[in-house]
mmCIF file of the C-alpha atoms, coordinates in Angstrom:
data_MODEL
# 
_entry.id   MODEL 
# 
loop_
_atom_site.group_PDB 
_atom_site.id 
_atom_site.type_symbol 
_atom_site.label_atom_id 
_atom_site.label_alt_id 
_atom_site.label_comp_id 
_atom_site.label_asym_id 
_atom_site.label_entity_id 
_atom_site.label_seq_id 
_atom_site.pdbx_PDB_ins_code 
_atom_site.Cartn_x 
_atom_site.Cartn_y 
_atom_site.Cartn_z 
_atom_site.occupancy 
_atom_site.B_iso_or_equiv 
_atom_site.pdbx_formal_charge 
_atom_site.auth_seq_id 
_atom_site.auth_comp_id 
_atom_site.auth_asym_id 
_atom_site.auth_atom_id 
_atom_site.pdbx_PDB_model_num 
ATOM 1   C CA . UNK A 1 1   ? 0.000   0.000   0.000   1.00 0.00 ? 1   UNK A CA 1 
ATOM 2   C CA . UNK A 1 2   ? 1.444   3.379   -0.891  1.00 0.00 ? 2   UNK A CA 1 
ATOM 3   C CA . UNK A 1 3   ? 1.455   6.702   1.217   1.00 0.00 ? 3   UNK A CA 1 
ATOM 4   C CA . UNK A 1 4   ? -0.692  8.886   -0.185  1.00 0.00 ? 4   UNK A CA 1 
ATOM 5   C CA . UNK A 1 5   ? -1.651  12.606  -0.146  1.00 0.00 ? 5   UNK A CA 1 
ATOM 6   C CA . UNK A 1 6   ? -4.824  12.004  -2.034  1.00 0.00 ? 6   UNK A CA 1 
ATOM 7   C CA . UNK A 1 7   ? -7.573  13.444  0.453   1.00 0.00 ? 7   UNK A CA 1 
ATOM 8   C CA . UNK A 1 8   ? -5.429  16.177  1.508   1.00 0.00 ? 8   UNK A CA 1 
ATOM 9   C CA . UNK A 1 9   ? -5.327  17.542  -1.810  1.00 0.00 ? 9   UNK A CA 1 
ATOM 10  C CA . UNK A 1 10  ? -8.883  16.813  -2.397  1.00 0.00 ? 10  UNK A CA 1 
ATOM 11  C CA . UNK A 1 11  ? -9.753  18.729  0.597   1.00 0.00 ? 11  UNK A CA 1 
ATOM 12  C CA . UNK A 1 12  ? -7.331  21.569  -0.401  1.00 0.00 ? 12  UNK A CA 1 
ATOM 13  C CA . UNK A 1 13  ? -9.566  21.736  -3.584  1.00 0.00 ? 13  UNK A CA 1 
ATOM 14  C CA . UNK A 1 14  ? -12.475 22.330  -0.999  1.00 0.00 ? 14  UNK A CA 1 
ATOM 15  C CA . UNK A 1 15  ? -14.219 18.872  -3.328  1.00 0.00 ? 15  UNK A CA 1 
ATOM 16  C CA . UNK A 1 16  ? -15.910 15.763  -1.510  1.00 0.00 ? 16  UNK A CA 1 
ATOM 17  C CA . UNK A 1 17  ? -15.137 12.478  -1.857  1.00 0.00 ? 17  UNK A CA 1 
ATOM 18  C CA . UNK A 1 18  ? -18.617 12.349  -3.981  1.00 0.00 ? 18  UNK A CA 1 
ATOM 19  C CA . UNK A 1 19  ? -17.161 14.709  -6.134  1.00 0.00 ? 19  UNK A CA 1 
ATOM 20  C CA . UNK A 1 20  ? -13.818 13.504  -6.671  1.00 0.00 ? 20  UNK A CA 1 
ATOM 21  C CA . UNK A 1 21  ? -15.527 10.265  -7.749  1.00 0.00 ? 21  UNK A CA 1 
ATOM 22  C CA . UNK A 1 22  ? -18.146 11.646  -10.257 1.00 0.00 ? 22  UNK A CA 1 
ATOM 23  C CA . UNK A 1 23  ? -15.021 12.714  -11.641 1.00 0.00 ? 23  UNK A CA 1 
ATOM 24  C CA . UNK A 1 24  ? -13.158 9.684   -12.069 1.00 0.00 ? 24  UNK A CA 1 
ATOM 25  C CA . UNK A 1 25  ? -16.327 7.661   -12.746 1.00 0.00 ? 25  UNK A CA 1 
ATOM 26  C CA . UNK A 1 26  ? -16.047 5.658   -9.537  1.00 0.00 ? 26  UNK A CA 1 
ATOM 27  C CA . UNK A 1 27  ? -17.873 5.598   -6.308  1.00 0.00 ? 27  UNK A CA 1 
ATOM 28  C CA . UNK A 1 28  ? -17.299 7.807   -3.396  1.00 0.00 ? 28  UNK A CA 1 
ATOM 29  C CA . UNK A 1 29  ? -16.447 4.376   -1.546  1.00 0.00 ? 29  UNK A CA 1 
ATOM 30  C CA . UNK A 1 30  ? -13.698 3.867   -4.114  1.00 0.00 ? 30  UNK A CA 1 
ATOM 31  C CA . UNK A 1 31  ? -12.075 7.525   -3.308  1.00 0.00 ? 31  UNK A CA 1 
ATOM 32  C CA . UNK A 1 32  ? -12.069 6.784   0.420   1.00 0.00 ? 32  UNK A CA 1 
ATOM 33  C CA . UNK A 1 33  ? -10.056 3.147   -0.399  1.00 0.00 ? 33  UNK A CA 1 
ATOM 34  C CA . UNK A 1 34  ? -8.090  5.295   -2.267  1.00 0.00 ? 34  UNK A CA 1 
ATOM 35  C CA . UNK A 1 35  ? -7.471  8.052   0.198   1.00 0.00 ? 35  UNK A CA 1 
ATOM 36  C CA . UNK A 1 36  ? -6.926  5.100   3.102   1.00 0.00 ? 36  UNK A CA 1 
ATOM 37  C CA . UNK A 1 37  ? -4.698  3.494   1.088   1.00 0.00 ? 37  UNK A CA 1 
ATOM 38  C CA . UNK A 1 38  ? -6.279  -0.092  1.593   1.00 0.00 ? 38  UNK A CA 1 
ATOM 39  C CA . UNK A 1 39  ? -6.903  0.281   -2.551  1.00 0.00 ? 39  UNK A CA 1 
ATOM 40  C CA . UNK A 1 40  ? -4.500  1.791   -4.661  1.00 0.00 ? 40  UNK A CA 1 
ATOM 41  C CA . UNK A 1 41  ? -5.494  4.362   -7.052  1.00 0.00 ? 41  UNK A CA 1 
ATOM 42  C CA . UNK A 1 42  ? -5.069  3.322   -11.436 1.00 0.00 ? 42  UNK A CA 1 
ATOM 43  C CA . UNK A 1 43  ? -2.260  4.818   -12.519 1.00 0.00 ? 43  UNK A CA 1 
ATOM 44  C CA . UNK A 1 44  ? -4.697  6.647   -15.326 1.00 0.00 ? 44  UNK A CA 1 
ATOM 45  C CA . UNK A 1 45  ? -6.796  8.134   -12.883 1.00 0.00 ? 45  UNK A CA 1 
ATOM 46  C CA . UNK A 1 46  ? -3.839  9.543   -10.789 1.00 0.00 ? 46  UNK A CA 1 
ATOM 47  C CA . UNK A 1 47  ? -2.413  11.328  -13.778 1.00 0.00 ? 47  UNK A CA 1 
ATOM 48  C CA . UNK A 1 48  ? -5.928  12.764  -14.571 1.00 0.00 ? 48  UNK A CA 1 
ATOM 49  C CA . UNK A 1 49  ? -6.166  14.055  -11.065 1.00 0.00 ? 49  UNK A CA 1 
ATOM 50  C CA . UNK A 1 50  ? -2.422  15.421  -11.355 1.00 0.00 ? 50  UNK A CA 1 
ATOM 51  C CA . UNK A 1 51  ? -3.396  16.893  -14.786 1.00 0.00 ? 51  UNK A CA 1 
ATOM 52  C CA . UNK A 1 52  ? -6.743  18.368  -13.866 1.00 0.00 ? 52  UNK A CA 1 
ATOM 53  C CA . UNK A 1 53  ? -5.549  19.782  -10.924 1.00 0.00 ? 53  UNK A CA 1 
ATOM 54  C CA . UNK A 1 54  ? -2.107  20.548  -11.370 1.00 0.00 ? 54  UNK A CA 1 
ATOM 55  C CA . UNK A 1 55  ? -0.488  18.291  -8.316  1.00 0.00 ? 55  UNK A CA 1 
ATOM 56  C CA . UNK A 1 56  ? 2.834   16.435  -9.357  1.00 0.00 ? 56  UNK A CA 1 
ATOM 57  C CA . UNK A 1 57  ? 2.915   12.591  -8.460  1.00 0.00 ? 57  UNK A CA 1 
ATOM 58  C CA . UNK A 1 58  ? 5.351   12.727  -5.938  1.00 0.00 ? 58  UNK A CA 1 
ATOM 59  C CA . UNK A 1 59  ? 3.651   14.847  -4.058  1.00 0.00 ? 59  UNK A CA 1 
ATOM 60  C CA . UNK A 1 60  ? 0.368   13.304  -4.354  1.00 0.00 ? 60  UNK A CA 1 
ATOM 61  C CA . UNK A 1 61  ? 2.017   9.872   -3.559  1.00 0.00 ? 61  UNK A CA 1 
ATOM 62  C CA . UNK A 1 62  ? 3.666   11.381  -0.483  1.00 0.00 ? 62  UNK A CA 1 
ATOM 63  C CA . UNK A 1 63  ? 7.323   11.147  -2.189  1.00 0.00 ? 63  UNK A CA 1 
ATOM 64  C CA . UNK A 1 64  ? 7.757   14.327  -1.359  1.00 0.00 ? 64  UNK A CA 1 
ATOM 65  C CA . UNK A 1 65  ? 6.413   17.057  0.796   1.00 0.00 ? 65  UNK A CA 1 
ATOM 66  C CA . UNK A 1 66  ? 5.840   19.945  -1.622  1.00 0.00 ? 66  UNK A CA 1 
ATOM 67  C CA . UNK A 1 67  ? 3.829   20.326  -4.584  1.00 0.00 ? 67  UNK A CA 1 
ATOM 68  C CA . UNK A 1 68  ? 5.559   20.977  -7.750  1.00 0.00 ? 68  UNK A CA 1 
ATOM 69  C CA . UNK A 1 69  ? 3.558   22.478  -10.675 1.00 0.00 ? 69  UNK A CA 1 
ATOM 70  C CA . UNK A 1 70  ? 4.192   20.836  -14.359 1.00 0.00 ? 70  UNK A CA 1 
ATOM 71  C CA . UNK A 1 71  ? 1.494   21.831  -15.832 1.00 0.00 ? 71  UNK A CA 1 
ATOM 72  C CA . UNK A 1 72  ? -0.404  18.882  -18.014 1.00 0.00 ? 72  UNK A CA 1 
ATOM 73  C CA . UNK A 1 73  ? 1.489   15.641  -19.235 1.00 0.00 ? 73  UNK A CA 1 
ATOM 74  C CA . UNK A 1 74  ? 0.482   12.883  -21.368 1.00 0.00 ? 74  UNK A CA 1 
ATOM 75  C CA . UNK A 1 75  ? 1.831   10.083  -20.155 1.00 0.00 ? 75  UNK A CA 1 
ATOM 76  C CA . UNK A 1 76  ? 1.557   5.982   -22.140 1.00 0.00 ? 76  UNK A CA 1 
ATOM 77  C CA . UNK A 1 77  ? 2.899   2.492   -20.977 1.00 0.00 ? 77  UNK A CA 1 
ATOM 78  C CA . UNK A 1 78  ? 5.462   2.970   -24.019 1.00 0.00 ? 78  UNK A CA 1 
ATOM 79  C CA . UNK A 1 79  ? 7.291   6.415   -22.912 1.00 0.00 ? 79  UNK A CA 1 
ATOM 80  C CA . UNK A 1 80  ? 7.200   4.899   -19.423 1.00 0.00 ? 80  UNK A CA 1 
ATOM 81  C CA . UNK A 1 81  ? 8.490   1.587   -20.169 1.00 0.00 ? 81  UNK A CA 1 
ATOM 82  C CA . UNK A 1 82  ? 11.308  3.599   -21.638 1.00 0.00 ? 82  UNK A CA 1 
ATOM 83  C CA . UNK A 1 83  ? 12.337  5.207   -18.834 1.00 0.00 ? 83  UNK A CA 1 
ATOM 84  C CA . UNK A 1 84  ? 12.225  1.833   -16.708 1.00 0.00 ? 84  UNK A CA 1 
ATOM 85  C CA . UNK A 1 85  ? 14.500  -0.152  -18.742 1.00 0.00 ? 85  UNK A CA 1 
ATOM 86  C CA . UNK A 1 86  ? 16.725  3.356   -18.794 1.00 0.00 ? 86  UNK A CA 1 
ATOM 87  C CA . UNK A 1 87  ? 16.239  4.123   -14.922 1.00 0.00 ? 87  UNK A CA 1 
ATOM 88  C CA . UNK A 1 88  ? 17.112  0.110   -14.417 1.00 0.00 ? 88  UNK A CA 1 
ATOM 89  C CA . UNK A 1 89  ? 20.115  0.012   -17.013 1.00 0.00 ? 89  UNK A CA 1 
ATOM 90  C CA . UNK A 1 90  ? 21.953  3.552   -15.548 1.00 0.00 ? 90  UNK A CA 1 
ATOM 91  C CA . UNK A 1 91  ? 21.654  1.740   -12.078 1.00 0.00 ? 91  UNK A CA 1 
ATOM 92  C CA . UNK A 1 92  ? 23.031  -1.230  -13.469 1.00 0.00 ? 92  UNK A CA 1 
ATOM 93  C CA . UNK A 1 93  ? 20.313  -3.861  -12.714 1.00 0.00 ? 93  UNK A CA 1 
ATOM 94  C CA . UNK A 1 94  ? 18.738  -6.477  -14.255 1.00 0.00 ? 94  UNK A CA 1 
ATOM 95  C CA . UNK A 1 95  ? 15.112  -7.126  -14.394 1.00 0.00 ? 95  UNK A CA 1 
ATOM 96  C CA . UNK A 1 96  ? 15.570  -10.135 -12.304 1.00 0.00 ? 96  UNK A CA 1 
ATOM 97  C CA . UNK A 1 97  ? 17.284  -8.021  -9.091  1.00 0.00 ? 97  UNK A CA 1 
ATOM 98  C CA . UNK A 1 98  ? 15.039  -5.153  -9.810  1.00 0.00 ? 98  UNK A CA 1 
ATOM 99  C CA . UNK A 1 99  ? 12.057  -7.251  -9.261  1.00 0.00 ? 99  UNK A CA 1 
ATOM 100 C CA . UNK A 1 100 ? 13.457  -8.899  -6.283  1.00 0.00 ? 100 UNK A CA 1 
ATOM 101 C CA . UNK A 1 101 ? 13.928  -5.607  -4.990  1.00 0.00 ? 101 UNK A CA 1 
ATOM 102 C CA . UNK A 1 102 ? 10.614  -4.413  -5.441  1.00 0.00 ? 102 UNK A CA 1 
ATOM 103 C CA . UNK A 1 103 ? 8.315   -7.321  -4.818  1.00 0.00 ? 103 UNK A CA 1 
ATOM 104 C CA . UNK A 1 104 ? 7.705   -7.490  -8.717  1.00 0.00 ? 104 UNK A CA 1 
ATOM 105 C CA . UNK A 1 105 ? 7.342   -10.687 -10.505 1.00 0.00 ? 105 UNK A CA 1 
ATOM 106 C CA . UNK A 1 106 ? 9.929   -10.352 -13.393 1.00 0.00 ? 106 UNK A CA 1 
ATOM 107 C CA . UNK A 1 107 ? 7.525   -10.945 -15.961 1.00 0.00 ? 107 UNK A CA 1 
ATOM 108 C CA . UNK A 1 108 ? 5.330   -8.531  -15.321 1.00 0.00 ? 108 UNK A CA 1 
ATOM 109 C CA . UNK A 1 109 ? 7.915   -5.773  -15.011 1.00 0.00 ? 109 UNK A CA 1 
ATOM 110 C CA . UNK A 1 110 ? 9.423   -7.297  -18.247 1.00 0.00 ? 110 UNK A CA 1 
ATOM 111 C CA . UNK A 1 111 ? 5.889   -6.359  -19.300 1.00 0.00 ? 111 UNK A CA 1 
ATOM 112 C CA . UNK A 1 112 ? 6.237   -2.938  -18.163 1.00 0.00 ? 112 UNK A CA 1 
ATOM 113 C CA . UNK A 1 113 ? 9.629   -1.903  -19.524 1.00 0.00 ? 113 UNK A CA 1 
ATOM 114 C CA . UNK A 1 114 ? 8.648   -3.234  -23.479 1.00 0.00 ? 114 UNK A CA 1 
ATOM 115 C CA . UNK A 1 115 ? 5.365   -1.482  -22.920 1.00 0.00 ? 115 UNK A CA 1 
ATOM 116 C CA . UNK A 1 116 ? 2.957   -3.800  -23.179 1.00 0.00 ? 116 UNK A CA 1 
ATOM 117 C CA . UNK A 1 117 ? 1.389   -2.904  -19.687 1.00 0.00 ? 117 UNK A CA 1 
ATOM 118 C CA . UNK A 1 118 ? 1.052   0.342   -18.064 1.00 0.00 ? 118 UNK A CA 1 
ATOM 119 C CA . UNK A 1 119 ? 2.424   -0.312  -14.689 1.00 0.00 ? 119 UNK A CA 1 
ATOM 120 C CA . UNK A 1 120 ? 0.307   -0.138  -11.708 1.00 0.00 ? 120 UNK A CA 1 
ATOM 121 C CA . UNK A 1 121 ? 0.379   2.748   -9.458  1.00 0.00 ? 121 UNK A CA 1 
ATOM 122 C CA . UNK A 1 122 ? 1.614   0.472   -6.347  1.00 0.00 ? 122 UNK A CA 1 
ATOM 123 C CA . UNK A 1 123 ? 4.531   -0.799  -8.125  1.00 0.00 ? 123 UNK A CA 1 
ATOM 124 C CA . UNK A 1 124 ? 5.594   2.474   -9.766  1.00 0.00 ? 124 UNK A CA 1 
ATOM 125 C CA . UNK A 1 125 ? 5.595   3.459   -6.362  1.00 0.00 ? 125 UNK A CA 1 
ATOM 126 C CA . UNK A 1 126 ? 7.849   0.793   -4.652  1.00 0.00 ? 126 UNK A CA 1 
ATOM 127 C CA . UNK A 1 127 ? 10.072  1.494   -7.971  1.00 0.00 ? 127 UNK A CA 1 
ATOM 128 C CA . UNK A 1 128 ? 10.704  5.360   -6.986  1.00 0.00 ? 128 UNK A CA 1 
ATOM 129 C CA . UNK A 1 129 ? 10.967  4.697   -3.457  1.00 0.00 ? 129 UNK A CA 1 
ATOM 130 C CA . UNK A 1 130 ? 13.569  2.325   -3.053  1.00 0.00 ? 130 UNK A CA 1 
ATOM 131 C CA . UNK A 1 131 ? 15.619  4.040   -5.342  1.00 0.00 ? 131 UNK A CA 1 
ATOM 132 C CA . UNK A 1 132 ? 14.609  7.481   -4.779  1.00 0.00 ? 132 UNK A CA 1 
ATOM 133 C CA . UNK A 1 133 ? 13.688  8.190   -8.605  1.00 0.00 ? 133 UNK A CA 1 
ATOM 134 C CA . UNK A 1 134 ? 10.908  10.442  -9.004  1.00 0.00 ? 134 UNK A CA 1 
ATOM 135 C CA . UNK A 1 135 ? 7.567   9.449   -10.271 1.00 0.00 ? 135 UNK A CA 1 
ATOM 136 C CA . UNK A 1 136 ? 7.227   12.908  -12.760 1.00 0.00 ? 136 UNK A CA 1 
ATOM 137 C CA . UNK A 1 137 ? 10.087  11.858  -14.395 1.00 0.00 ? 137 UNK A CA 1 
ATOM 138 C CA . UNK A 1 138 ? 9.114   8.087   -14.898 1.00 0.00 ? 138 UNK A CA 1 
ATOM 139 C CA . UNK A 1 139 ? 6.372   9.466   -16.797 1.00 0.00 ? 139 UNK A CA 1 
ATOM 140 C CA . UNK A 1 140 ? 7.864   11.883  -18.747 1.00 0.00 ? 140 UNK A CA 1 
ATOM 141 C CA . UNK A 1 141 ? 6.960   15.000  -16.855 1.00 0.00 ? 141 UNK A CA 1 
ATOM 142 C CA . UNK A 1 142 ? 9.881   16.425  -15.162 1.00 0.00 ? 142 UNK A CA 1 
ATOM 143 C CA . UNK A 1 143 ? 13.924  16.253  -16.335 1.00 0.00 ? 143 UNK A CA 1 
ATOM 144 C CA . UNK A 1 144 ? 14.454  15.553  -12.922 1.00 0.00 ? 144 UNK A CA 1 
ATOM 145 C CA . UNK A 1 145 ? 15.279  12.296  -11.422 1.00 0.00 ? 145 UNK A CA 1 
ATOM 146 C CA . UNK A 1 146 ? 16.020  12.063  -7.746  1.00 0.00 ? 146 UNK A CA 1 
ATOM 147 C CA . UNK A 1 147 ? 12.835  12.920  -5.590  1.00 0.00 ? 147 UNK A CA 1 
ATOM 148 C CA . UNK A 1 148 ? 14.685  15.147  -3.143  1.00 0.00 ? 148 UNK A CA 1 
# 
């Protein structure tokens, strides 16, 4: 489960947890999983909320404890899967200790880094915080790499 600044933001916005989720499409139930942390929030809908409301990820995932403004990003599995297998190659890894290290089966982070899956939000989280690598730049959003 991931640390999360979901609800504070939310409430920053001055929105409910009804609200949040007409947005998204979901139930108010599903925002307050989300905000708890006992469900992790799609990695789709996270961007959308970043996009819409101009949070970065690591912020909103509790990697760091200011907001940074980016403005809107598009982000796909492909341009992330790039900067997996580049993140995983500059830190001299293989997929095999990187997904030992994360709790990742290596085929599904194989999966990741060719692009065939978008990676989940949980995992892209356990990625960027055991090796401090932020979550804007995974995506494509920010040029910079370390969270702090």
């Amino acid at each position: 489960m991931l640390d999360n600044n979901l609800r504070f933001c939310r409430e920053d916005l001055g929105m409910t947890q009804k609200e949040l989720g007409y947005i998204f499409g979901v139930s108010d139930t599903a925002v307050r999983s989300w905000e708890s942390g006992r469900e992790n929030i799609p990695l789709s809908k996270l961007i959308k909320f970043c996009n819409l409301y101009d949070f970065s990820l690591d912020y909103v995932c509790a990697l760091r404890r200011g907001n940074i403004s980016y403005g809107k990003f598009d982000a796909d599995k492909n341009t992330i899967g790039k900067k997996l297998k580049e993140i995983r190659t500059s830190l001299n890894l293989t997929q095999e200790k990187l997904s030992d290290d994360c709790k990742i089966a290596q085929t599904t982070y194989s999966d990741y880094e060719r692009g065939r899956t978008l990676i989940t939000t949980n995992n892209l989280y356990y990625i960027c915080k055991t090796y401090n690598i932020s979550m804007d730049y995974i995506v494509g959003r920010s040029k910079k790499r370390e969270i702090n």
